[in-house]
Structure formats: C-alpha cells, structure tokens
N, C-alpha and C positions, 0 to 999 in steps of 0.2 A: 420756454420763453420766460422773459421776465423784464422787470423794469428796476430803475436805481431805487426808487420809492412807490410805493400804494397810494391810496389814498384814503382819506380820512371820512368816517362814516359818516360823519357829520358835515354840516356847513356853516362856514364862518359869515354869514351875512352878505357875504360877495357873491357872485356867478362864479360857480363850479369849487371844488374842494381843495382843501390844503394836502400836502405831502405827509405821509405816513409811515415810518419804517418802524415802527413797532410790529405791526402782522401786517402783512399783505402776501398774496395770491402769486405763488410761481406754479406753471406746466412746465412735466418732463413728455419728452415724448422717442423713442425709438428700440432698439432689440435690446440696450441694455436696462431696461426700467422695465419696472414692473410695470404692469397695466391696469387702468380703472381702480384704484382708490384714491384715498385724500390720507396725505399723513401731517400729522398736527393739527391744532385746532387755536382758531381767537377764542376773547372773551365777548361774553353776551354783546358787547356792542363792536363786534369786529371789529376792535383799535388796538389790542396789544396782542401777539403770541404767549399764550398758556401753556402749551402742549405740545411736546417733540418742537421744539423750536431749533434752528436750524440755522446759524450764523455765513455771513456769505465766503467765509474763507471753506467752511465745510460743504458747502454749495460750491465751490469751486473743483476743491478735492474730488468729488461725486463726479463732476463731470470729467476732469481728467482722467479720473480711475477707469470711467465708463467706455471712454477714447483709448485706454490702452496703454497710460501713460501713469509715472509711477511722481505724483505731487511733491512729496520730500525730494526727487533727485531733480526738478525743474527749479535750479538757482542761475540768477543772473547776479553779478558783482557789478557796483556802483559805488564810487568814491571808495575801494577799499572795503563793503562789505558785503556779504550776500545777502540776496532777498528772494524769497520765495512768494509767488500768488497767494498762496496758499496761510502765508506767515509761519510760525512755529506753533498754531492755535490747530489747524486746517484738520477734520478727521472725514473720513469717507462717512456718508453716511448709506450704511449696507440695508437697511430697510427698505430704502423704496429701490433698489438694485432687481432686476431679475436673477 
C-alpha cells in the first residue's frame, strides 16, 4: 500500500501536516515479498530518505516484476514516442523480493 506523498514530521502551525515525499512509509504485502522487515531508513527526524532509498519508478519495476511481468517490455507510444511506467530509470529492487 502506499500514498502519492507522507507526511511531514512536523507541524506547520495549522491542523494536521504538510505533504512529504522526501521519506515516507510504503507496505508490501503478498508471496512475492519478503516478509517482516523494514528496508531503508529516514533521518533522525523522519523527513528525508538516508538509506536504501527507493525511487517510485523502481517501486514500480518491483511490483511488475513481482506480477510476472517484465517492466522494460511494458511500452505504450504517444505522439510518436514510447513510454514506459517505469521510465528508462526503473530497476527492480531484489531486496525486499522473496
């Protein structure tokens, strides 16, 4: 599960928190993941990704791969060019794979 943005450890003086896509908090869950740990890590004040950070094209890839499905050959053409989910950035991330 996941969301477009986190949220921010802090508070801006208003009710409830700003948007945060520096670190935030995604769950895998099914037979292709591993099970029970945490990979990566924020810094002391949970607002940036330090550690095994994890871009959402490669969060994409992961989940394709996981589906059975091969990310580099998923192109759709648009105005005359391809485009992938994925981008040309996109890499599986095999860590948290079972």
């Amino acid at each position: 599960m996941d969301r477009e943005f986190g949220r921010a450890p802090t508070s801006e003086g208003k009710k409830g928190r700003d948007h945060d896509h520096y670190g935030f908090t995604c769950w895998m869950a099914g037979g292709a993941v591993k099970p029970g740990f945490s990979y990566g890590a924020t810094d002391e004040f949970g607002l940036t990704a330090v550690e095994n950070r994890v871009h959402v094209h490669d969060l994409h890839a992961t989940l394709l791969h996981a589906m059975g499905l091969d990310h580099k050959r998923l192109t759709y053409r648009y105005s005359g060019r391809d485009f992938r989910l994925t981008d040309v950035h996109g890499n599986v991330v095999h860590d948290v794979l079972a």
